[in-house]
NUDREN-574460 format. One line per 2 residues: number of its first residue (from 0); their letters; for each residue x, y, z of C-alpha. Coordinates in steps of 0.5 Angstrom, whole numbers, padded with zeros to 4 digits, m for minus. Layout:
N
NUM) A) X,Y,Z | ...
END
This chain:
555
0) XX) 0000,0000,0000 | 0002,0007,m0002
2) XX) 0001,0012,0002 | 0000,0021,0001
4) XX) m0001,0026,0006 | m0005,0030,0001
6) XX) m0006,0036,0007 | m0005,0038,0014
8) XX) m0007,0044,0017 | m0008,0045,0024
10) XX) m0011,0038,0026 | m0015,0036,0020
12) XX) m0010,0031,0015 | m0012,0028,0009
14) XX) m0009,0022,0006 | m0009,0018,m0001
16) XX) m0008,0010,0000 | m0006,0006,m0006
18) XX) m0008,0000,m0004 | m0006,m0005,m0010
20) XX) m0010,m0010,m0015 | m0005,m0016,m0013
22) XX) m0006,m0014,m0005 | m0013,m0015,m0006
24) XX) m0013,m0021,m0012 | m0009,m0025,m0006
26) XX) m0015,m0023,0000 | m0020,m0026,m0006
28) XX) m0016,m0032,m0006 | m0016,m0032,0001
30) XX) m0023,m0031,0002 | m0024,m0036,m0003
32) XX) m0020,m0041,0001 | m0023,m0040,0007
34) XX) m0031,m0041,0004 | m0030,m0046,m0001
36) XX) m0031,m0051,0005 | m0037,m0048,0006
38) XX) m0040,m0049,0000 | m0045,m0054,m0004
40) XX) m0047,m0054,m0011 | m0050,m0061,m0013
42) XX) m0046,m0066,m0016 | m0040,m0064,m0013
44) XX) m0039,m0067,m0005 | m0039,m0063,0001
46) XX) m0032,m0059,0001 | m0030,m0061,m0005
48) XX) m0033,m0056,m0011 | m0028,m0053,m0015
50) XX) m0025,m0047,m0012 | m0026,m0043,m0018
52) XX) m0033,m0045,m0019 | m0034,m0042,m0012
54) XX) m0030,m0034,m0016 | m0035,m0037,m0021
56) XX) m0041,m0036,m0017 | m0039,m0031,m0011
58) XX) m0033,m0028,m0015 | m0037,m0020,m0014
60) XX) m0038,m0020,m0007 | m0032,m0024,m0006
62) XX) m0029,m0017,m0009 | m0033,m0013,m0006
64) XX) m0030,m0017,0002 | m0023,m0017,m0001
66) XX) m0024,m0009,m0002 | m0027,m0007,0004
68) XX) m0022,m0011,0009 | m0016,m0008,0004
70) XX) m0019,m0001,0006 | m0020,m0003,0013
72) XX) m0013,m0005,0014 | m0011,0000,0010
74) XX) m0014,0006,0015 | m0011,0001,0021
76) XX) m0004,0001,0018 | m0005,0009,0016
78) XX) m0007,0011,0023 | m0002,0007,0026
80) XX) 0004,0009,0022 | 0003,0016,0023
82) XX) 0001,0016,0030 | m0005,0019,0029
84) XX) m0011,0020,0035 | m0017,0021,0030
86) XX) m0022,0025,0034 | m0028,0023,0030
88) XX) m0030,0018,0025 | m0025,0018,0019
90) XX) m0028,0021,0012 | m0027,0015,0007
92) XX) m0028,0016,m0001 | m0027,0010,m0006
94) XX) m0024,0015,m0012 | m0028,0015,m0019
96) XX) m0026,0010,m0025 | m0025,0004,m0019
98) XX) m0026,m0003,m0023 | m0025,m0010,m0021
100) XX) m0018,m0012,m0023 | m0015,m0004,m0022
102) XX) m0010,m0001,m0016 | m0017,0002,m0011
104) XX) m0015,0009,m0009 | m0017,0011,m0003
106) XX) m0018,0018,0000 | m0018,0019,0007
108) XX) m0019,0025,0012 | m0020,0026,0019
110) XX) m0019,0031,0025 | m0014,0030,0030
112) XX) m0014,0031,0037 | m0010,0036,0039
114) XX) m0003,0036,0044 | m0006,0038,0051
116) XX) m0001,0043,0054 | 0001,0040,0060
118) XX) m0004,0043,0065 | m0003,0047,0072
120) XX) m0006,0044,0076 | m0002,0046,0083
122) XX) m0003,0053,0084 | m0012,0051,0085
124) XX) m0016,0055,0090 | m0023,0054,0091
126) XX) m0029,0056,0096 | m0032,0050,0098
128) XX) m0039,0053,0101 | m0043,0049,0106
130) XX) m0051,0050,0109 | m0051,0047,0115
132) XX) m0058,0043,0117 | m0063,0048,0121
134) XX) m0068,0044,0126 | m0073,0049,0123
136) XX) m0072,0045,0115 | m0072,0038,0119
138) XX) m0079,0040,0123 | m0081,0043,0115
140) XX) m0081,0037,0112 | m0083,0033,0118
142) XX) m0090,0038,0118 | m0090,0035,0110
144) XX) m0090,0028,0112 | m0096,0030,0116
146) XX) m0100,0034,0112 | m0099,0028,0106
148) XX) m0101,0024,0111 | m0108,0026,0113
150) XX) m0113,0022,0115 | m0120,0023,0111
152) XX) m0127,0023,0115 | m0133,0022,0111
154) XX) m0136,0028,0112 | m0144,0025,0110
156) XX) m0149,0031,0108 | m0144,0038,0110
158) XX) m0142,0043,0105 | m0135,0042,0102
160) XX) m0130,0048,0106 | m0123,0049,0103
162) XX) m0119,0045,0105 | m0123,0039,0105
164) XX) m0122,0033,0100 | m0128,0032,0095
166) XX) m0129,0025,0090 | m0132,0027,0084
168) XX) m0134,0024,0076 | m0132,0028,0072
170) XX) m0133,0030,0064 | m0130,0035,0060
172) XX) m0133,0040,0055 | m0130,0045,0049
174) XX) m0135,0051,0048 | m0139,0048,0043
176) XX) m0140,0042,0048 | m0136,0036,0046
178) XX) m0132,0032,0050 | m0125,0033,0049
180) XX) m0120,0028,0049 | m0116,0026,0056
182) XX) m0123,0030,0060 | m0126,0024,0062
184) XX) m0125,0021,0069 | m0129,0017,0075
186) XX) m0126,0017,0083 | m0121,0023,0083
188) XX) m0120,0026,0089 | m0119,0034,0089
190) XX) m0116,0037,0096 | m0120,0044,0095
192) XX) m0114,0050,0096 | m0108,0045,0095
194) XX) m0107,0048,0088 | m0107,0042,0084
196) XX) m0111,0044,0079 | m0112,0049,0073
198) XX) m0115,0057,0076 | m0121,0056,0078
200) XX) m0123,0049,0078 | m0121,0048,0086
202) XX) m0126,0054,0088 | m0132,0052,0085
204) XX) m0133,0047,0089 | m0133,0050,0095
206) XX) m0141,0048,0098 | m0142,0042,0093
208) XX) m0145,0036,0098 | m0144,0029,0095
210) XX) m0149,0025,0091 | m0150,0032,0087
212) XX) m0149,0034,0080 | m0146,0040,0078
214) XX) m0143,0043,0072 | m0137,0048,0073
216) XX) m0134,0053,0067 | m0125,0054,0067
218) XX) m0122,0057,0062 | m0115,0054,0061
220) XX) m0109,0058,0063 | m0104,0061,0056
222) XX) m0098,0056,0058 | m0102,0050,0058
224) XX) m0099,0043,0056 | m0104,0041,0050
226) XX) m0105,0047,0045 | m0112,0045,0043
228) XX) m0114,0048,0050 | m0109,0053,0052
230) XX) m0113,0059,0053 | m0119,0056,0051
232) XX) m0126,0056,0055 | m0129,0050,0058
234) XX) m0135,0047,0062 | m0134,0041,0067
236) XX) m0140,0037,0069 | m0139,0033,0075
238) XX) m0142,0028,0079 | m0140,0029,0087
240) XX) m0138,0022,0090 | m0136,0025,0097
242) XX) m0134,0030,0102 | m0129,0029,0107
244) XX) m0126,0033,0113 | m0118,0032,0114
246) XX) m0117,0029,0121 | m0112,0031,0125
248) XX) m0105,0028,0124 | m0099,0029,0131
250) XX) m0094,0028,0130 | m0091,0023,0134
252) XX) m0088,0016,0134 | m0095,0013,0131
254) XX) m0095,0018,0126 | m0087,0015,0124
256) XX) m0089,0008,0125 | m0095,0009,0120
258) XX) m0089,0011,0116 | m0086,0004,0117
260) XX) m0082,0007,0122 | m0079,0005,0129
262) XX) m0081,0013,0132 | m0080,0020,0130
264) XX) m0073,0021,0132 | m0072,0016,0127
266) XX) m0076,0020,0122 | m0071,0026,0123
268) XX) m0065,0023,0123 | m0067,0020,0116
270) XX) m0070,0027,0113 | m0063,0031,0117
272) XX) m0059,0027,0113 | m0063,0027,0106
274) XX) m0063,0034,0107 | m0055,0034,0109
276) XX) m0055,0030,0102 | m0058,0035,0098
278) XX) m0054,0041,0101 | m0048,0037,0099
280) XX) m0049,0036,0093 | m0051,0043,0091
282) XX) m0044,0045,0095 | m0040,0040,0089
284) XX) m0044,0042,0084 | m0041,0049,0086
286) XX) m0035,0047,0087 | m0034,0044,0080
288) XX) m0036,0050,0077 | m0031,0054,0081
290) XX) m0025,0048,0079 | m0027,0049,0072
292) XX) m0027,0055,0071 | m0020,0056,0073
294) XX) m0018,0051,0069 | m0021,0054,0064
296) XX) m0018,0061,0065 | m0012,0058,0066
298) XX) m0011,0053,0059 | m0012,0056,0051
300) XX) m0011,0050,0046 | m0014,0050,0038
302) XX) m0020,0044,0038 | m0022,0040,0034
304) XX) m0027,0043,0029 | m0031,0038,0028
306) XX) m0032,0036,0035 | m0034,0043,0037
308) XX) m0040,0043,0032 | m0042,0036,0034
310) XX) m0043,0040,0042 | m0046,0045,0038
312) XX) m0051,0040,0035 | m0053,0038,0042
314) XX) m0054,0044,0045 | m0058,0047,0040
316) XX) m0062,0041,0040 | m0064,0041,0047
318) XX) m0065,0049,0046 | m0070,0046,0041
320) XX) m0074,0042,0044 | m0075,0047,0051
322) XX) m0076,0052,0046 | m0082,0049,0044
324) XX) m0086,0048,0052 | m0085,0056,0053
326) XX) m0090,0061,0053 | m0088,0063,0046
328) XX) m0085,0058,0041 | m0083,0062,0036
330) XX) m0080,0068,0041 | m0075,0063,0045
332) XX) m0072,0060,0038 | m0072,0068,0036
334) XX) m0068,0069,0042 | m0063,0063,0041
336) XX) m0062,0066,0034 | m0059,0072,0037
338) XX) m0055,0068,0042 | m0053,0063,0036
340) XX) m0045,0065,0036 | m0044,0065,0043
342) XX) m0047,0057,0044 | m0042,0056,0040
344) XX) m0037,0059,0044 | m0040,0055,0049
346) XX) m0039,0049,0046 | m0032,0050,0044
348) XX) m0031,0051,0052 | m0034,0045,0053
350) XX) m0030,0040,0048 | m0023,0044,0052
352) XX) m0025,0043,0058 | m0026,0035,0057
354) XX) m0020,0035,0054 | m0017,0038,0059
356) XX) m0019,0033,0064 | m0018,0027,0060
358) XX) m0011,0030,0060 | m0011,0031,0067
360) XX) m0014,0024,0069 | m0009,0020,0064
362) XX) m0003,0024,0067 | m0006,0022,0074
364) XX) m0007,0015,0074 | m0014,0015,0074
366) XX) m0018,0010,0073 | m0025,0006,0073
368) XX) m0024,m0001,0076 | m0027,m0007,0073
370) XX) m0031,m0008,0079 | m0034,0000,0079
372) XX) m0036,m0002,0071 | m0038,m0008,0073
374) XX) m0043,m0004,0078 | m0045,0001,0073
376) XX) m0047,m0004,0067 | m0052,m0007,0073
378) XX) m0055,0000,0075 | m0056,0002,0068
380) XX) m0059,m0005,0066 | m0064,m0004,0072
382) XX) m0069,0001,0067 | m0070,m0005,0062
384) XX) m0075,m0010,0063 | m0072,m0017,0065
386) XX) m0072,m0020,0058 | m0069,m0015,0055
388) XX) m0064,m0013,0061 | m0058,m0019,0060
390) XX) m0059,m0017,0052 | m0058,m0009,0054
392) XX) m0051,m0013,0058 | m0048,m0016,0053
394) XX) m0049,m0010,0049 | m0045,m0006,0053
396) XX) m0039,m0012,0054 | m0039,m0012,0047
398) XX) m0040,m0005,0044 | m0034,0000,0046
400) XX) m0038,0007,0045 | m0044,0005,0049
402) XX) m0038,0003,0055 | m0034,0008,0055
404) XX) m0041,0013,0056 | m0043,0009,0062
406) XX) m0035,0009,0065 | m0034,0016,0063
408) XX) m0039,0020,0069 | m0035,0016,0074
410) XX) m0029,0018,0071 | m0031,0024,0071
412) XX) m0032,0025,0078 | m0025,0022,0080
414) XX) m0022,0026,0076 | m0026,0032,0080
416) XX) m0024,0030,0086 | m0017,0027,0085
418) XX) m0016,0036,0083 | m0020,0038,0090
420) XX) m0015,0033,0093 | m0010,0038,0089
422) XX) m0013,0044,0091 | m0012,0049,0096
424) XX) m0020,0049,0100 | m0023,0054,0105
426) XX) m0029,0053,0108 | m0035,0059,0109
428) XX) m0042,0057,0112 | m0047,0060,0107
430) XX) m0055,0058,0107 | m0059,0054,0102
432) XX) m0062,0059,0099 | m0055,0064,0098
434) XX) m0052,0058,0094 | m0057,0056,0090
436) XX) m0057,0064,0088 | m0050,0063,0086
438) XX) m0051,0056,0082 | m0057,0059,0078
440) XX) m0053,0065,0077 | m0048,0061,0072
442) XX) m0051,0058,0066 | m0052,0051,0065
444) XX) m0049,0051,0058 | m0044,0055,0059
446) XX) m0041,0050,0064 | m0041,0044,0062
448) XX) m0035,0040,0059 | m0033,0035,0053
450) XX) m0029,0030,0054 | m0026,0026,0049
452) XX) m0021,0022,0052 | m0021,0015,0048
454) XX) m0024,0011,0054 | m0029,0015,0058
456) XX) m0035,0017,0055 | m0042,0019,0060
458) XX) m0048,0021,0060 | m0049,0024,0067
460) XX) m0054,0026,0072 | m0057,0025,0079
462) XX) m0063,0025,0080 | m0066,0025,0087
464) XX) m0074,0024,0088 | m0077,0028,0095
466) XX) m0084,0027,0092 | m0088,0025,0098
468) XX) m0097,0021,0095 | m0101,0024,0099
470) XX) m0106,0018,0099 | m0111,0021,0095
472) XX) m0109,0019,0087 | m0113,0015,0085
474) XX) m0110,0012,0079 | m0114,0017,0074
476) XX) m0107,0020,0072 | m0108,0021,0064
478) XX) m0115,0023,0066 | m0114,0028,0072
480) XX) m0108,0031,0067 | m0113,0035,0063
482) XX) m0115,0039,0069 | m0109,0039,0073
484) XX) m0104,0046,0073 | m0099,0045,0069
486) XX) m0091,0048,0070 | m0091,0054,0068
488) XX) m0086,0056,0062 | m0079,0057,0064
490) XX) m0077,0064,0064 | m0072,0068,0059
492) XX) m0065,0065,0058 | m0060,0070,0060
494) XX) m0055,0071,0055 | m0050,0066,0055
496) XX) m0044,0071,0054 | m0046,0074,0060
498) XX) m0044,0067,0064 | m0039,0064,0059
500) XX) m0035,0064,0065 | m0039,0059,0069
502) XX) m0036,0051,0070 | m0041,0046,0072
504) XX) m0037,0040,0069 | m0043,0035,0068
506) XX) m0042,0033,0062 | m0035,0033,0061
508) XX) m0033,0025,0059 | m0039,0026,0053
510) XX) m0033,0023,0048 | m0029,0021,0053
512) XX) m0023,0016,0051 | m0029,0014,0046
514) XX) m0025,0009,0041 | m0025,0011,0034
516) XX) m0031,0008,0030 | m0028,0004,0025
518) XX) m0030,0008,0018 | m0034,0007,0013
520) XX) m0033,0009,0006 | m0038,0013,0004
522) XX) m0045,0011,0000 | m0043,0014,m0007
524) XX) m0038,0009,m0006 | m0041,0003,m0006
526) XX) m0034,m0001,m0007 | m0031,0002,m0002
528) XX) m0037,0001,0004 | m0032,m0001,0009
530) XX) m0035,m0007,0015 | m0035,m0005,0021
532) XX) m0032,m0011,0026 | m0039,m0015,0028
534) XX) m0036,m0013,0036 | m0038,m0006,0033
536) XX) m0045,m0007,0030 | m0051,m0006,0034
538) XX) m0054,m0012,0036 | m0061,m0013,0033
540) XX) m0066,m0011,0037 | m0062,m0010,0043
542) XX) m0063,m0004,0047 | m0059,0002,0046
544) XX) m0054,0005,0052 | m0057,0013,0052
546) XX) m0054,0018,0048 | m0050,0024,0052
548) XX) m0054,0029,0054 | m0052,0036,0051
550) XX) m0052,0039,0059 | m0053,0035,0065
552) XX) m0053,0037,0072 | m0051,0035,0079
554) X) m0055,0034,0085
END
């Protein structure tokens, strides 16, 4: 095989590989050999037909393999003679004029990554914020445990007050008087003044008693879910099941023992130590951006272009699609036009930022153990159904980009806290409510991290569930749902120039040490459609790892 450089500039490289017809001739021969045993054809004894009837009758896609495999190799060779670490997936051509029986030249281009400059990472100073556990947040949320506990006492004849828990069938009417798709429930009970439901539903039902009949009139709010009822007019007819009082709950040791608890010191000492758990990970959270903002002050290389636009790509998508639940569409894509080019700061940071921490781990010894990837193959199996959850496991084992984005959010955490072990750290006791100012105050985007260190990819996130059942959902989800307040629509982005400067650093192994995809030749080149090894190949039917998210937070 020949080999031409044809450019390099930066960290893009193009290559011309002459790869001979003699070269691929002998991989037909070989591939002849090695399935003619395999091959039956009537008069001839199993093994035994000729081999060149078997060119004769598979001879075209014999070619086709023996071509393929030549260029696989080819690009094996080329990247492992020159050194090269491809930063995304090489760009194959077959050029124009190739034939059977003629030398095949092969165009190649890639970007590389780029050297990463020794990072400094001795002189790191942070501020880690702490939030002590007030008494006052413990008996807070043991007062929700109470108040999610209540106890409801028919009420018999009595006019329904605020306050009061009222079980009604329900059926949903536009203005013309037609039903409307999800407005049809039975049995859903309404806790009058808890705001559960849309303006207007809740207060109507003051004074209603049971066996009643009663229609009330809504109007659904502007920003609500479904489009055909945003803003929208609407009558409810409904039939009153039941009124009920709220009983009184203490709280003492019974309340905690109907919780499944042994007593009530026991439920303080587990909502003090979930909520110590919450504020340490807002504290983290923090510091890591912290941390990666001096990273990110403190280094300047040039990035592979191709991996920045693939961030941008991310970002964008998910501006999209948050776009598309505001109040107006077509104002926040609008806004997102505006801040096009500095999204694409953003995620030039991002994908730097990521190559720096890969640097830094690989330098450090960092590592995921077997066992630690064992564990998290297990936990990422847990959200598949028992059929298909050894299938999503054999995935993982076999398919290194699905791996390595498992592997890479535990990579990332021990590189983080490898560099807090580095740092120089004070400490400042703040509240709750100051240091969750300050994370909001940096932008999400902004801060997030690209890492690309052939290992370690990830999707991240934490997430932690503190909704309590109040005990009176009675199953009606999708019905309840079309009278149900939905969340109002987030407010206006600010300017991500504005907060460029904040680093959360979830995010950050998104490429992480993923392994180099074999390429494949493209499809205007048939001759040269390269064939991904079977390890490569996604299996049929089996369940995909998550793909990165463009930005993911830390709890």
């Amino acid at each position: 095989m020949q080999t031409v450089e044809t450019l390099n500039e930066g960290l893009k490289r193009a290559y011309t590989l002459t790869i001979t017809a003699k070269d691929i001739e002998a991989k037909v021969d070989a591939e002849v050999r090695r399935v003619a045993p395999q091959v039956r054809m009537p008069g001839f004894r199993p093994g035994k037909v000729p081999a060149n009837l078997v060119r004769k009758m598979h001879g075209e896609a014999l070619a086709q393999d023996a071509l393929n495999s030549a260029i696989q190799q080819g690009i094996q060779q080329l990247v492992a003679e020159q050194k090269l670490r491809p930063a995304i997936q090489p760009s194959v051509e077959l050029a124009d004029g190739y034939a059977p029986g003629k030398d095949a030249e092969v165009k190649v281009s890639l970007e590389v990554l780029p050297d990463v400059p020794a990072p400094a990472i001795d002189a790191l100073k942070l501020e880690r914020l702490t939030v002590p556990v007030a008494d006052e947040a413990v008996d807070e949320q043991i007062a929700k445990f109470a108040a999610g506990a209540k106890a409801w006492d028919d009420a018999g004849d009595k006019a329904a007050e605020n306050g009061d828990l009222v079980t009604v069938d329900f059926v949903g009417k536009t203005a013309d008087g037609v039903a409307f798709e999800g407005g049809t429930g039975t049995d859903m009970g309404v806790e009058i003044g808890s705001g559960r439901l849309i303006p207007g539903f809740e207060e109507q039902l003051v004074g209603v008693k049971a066996g009643e009949e009663k229609q009330i009139a809504v109007t659904f709010p502007e920003d609500y879910q479904a489009k055909n009822l945003a803003g929208q007019p609407a009558t409810f007819d409904l039939v009153i099941k039941s009124v009920q009082t709220a009983g009184e709950t203490k709280i003492d040791d019974d309340m905690a023992k109907n919780l499944g608890l042994e007593s009530l010191e026991q439920l303080k000492g587990l909502i003090r130590g979930q909520i110590e758990q919450e504020h340490n990970g807002l504290t983290r959270t923090h510091m890591k951006r912290k941390l990666l903002d001096q990273l990110a002050a403190g280094h300047d290389f040039e990035v592979p272009p191709a991996m920045v636009e693939a961030e941008f790509g991310q970002i964008w998508a998910q501006l999209e699609h948050e776009a598309t639940h505001e109040a107006d569409p077509a104002k926040a894509m609008a806004d997102m036009e505006g801040e096009r080019d500095d999204y694409r700061k953003i995620a030039e940071r991002r994908v730097r930022l990521g190559l720096l921490l890969s640097e830094i781990g690989q330098a450090n010894g960092v590592e995921v153990t077997q066992a630690e990837m064992n564990r998290l193959i297990a936990q990422a199996a847990q959200q598949y159904g028992p059929e298909d959850r050894q299938r999503f496991i054999q995935y993982v084992q076999q398919e290194p980009m699905a791996a390595a984005q498992l592997r890479a959010p535990l990579y990332e955490d021990k590189v983080v806290d490898f560099l807090f072990g580095k740092a120089e750290i004070t400490d400042r006791e703040t509240t709750r409510e100051e240091l969750e100012a300050a994370i909001e105050s940096e932008d999400g985007f902004a801060t997030g991290t690209h890492i690309h260190n052939h290992d370690h990819d990830h999707d991240h996130g934490h997430d932690h569930d503190h909704g309590h059942d109040h005990g009176h959902d009675h199953g009606h989800d999708h019905a309840e749902a079309a009278v149900t307040e939905e969340p109002k629509a987030k407010p206006a982005r600010k300017k991500p120039a504005a907060k460029a400067a904040a680093a959360e650093g979830e995010g950050a192994a998104e490429a992480a040490e993923a392994p180099a995809k074999k390429p494949r030749a493209k499809k205007a080149a048939p001759a040269a459609d390269v064939e991904a090894p079977a390890a490569e190949a996604e299996p049929a039917k089996k369940p995909r790892a998550k793909k990165p998210k463009a930005e993911s937070t830390e709890a």
